[in-house]
Residue frames as a rotation matrix with the C-alpha (Angstrom) as fourth column:
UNK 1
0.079 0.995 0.065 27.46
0.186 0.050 -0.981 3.32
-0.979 0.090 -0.182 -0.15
UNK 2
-0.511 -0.064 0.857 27.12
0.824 -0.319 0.467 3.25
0.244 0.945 0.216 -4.17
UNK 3
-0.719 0.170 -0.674 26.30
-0.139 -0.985 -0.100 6.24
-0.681 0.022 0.732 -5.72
UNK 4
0.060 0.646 0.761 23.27
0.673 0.537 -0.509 6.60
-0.738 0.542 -0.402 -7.48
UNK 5
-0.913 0.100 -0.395 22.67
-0.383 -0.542 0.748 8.20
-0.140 0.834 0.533 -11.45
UNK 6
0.075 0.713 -0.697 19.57
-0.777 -0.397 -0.489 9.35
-0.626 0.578 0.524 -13.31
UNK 7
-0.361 -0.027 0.932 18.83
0.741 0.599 0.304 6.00
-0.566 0.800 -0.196 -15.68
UNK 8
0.772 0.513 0.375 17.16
0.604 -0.411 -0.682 9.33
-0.195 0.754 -0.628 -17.98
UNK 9
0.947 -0.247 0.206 20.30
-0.072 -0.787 -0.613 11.57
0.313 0.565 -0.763 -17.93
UNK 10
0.372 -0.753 -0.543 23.21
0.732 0.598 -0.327 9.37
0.571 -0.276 0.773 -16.13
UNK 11
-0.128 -0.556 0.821 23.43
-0.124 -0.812 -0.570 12.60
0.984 -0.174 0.035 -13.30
UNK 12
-0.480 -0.004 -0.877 24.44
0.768 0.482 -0.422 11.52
0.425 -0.876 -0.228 -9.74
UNK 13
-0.929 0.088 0.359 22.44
-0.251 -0.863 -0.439 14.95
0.271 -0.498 0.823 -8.87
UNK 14
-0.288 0.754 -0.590 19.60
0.346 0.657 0.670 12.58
0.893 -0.011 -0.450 -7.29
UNK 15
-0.881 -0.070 0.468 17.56
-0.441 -0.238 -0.865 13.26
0.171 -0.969 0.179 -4.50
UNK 16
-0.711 0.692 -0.126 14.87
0.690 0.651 -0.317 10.85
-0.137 -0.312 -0.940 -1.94
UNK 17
-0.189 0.975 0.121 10.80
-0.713 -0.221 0.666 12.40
0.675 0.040 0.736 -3.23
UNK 18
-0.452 0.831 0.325 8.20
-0.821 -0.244 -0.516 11.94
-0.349 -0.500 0.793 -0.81
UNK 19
-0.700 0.674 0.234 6.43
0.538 0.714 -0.448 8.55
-0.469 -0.188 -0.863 -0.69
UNK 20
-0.864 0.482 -0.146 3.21
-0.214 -0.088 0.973 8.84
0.456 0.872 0.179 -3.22
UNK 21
-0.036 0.903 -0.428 1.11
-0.903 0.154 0.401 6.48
0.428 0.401 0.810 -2.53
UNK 22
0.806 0.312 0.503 0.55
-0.544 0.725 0.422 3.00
-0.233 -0.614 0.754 -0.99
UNK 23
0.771 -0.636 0.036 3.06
0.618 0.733 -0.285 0.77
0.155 0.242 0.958 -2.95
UNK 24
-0.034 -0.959 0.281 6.08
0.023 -0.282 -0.959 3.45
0.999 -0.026 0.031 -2.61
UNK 25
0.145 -0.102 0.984 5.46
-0.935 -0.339 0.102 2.99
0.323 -0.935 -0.145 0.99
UNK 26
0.825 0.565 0.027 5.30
-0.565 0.825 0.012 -0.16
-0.016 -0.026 1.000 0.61
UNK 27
0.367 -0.925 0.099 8.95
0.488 0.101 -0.867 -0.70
0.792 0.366 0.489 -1.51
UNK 28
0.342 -0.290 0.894 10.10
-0.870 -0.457 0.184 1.88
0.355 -0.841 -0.408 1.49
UNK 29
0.653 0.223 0.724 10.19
-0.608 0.724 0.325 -1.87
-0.452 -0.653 0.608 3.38
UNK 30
0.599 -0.623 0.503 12.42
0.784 0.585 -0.209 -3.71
-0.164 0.519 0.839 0.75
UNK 31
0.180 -0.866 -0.467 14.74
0.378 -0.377 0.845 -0.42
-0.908 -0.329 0.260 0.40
UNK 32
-0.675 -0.037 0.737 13.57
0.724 -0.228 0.651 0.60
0.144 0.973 0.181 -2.75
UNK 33
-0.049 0.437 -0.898 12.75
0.510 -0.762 -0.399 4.53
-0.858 -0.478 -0.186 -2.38
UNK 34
0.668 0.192 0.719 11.51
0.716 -0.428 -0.551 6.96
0.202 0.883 -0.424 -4.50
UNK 35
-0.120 -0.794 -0.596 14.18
0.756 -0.463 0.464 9.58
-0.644 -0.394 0.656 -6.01
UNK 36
0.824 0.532 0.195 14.27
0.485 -0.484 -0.728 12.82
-0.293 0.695 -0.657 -8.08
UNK 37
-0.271 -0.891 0.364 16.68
0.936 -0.155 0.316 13.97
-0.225 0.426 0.876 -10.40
UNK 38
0.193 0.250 -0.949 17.61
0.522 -0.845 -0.116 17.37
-0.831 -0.473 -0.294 -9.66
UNK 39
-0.543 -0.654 -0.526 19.03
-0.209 -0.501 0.840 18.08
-0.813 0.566 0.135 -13.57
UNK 40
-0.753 0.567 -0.335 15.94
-0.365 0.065 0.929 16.48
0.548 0.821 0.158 -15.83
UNK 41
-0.307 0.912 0.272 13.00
-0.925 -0.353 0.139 16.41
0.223 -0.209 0.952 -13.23
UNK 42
-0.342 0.542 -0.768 13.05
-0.431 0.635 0.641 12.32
0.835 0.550 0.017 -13.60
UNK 43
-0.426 0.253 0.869 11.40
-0.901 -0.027 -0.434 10.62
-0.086 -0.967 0.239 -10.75
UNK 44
0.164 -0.037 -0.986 11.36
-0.625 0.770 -0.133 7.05
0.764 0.637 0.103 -10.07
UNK 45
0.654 -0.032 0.756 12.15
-0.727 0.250 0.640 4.31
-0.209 -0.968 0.140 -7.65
UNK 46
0.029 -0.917 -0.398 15.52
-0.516 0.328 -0.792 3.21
0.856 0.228 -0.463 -6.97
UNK 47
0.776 0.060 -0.628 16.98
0.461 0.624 0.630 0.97
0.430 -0.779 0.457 -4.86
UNK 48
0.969 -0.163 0.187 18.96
-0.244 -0.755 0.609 2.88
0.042 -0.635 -0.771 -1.52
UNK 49
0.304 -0.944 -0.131 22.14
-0.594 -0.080 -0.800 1.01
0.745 0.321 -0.585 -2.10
UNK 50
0.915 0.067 -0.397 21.48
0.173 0.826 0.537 -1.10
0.364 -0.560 0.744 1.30
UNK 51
-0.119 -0.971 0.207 24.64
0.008 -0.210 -0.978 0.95
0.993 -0.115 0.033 3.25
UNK 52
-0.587 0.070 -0.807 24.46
0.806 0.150 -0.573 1.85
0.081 -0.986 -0.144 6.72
UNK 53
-0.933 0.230 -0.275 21.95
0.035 -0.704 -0.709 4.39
-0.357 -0.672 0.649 6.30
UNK 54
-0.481 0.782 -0.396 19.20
0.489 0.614 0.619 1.93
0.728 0.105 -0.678 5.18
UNK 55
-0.333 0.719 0.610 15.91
-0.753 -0.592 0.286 3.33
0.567 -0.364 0.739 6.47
UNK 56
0.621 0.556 0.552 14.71
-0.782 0.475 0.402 -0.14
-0.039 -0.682 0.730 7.67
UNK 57
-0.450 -0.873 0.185 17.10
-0.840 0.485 0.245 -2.44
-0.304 -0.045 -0.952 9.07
UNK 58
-0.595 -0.110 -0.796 16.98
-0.570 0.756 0.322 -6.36
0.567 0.645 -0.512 7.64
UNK 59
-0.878 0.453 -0.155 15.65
0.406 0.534 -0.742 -8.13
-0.253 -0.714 -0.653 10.54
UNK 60
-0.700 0.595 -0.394 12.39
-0.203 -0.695 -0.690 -5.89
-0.685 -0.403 0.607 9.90
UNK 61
-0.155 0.396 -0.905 11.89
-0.973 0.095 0.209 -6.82
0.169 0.913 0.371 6.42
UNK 62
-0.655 0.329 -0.680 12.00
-0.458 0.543 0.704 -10.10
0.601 0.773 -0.205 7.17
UNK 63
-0.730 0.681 -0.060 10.03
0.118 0.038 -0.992 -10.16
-0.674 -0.731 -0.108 10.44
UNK 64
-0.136 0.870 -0.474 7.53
-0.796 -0.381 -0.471 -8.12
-0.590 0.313 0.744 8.02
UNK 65
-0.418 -0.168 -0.893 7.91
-0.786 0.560 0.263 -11.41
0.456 0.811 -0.367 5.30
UNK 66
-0.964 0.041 -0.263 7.35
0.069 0.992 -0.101 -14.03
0.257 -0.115 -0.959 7.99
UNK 67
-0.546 0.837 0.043 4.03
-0.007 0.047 -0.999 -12.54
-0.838 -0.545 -0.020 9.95
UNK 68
-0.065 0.808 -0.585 2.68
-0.885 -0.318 -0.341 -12.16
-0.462 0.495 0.736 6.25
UNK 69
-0.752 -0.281 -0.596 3.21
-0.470 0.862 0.187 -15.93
0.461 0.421 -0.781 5.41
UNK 70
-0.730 0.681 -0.057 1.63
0.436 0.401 -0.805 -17.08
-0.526 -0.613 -0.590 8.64
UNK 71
-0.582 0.749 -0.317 -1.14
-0.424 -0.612 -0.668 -14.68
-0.694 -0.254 0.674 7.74
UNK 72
-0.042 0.286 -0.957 -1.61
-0.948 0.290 0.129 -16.71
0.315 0.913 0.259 4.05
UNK 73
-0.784 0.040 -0.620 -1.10
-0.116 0.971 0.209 -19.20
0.610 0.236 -0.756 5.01
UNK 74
-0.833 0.549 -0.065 -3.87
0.428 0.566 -0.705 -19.49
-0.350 -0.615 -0.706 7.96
UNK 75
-0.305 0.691 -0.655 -6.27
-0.645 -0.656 -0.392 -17.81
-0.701 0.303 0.646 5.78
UNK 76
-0.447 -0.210 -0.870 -5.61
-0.830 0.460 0.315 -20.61
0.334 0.863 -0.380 3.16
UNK 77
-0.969 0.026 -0.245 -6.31
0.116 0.926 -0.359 -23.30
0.217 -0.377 -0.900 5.87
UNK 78
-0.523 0.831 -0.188 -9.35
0.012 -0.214 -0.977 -21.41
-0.852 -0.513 0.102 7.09
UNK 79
0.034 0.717 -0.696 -11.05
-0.960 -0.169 -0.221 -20.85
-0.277 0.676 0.683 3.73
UNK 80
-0.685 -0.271 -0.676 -10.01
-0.585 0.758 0.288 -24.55
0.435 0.593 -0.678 2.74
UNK 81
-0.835 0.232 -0.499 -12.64
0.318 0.943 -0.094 -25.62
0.449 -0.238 -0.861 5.25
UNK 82
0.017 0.926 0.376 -16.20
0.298 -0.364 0.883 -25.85
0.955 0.097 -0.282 5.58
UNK 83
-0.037 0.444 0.895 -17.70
-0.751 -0.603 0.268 -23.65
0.659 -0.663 0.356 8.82
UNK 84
0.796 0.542 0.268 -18.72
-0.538 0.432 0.724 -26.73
0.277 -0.721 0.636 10.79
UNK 85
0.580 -0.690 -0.433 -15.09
0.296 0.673 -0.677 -28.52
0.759 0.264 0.595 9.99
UNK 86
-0.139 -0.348 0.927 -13.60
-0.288 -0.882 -0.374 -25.09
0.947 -0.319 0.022 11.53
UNK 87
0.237 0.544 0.805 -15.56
-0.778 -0.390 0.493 -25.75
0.582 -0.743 0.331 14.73
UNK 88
0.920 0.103 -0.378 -14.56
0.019 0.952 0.305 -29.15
0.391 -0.288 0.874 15.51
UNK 89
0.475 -0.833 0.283 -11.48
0.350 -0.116 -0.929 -27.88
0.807 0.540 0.237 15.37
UNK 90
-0.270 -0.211 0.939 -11.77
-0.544 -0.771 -0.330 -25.37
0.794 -0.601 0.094 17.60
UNK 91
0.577 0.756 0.309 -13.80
-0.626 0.166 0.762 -27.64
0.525 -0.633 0.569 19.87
UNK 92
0.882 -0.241 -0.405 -11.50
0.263 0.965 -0.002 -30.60
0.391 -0.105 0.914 19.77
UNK 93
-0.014 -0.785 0.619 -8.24
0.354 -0.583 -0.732 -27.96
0.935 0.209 0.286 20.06
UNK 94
-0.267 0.349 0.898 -9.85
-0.644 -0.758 0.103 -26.60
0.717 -0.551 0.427 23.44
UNK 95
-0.970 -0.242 0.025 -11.00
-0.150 0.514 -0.845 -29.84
0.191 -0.823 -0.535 25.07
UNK 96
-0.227 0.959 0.172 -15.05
-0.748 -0.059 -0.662 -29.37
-0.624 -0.279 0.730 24.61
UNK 97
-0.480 0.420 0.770 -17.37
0.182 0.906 -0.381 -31.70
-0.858 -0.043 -0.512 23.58
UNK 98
-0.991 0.093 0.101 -19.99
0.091 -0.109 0.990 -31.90
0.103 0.990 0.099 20.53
């Protein structure tokens, strides 16, 4: 596993801070945690170095990558068409009549 350093004082005397806020929970998911440097206080998000004691294994991230594609993308298809367009769809998709 690399070793991380302080980009404010170049000291490997890092430690993992507590999740903030939405987006550092977010990065959490791509392996990019928040750390604090125990010798100048700095605090920041680093990436974890991606060893074997990654918090979330690979498959996860990109499970989490594909269900949000689908999710744009059928939002994209659904707003691209008018209400009544939608229904035919559904109608014709299902087997019912007009």
């Amino acid at each position: 596993m690399a070793v991380l350093v302080c980009p404010n004082c170049r000291s490997t005397n890092l430690r993992r801070s507590h999740a903030r806020n939405f987006r550092e929970r977010f990065l959490k998911i791509f392996n990019r945690m928040a750390y604090r440097c125990r010798d100048c206080g700095w605090r920041g998000i680093r990436s974890s170095g991606g060893g074997v004691s990654s918090r979330v294994p690979k498959k996860a991230s990109y499970l989490f990558a594909v269900v949000f594609l689908v999710v744009i993308i059928a939002l994209i298809i659904v707003f691209n068409f008018k209400s009544d367009e939608i229904g035919d769809i559904v109608r014709s998709l299902l087997g019912g009549s007009k």
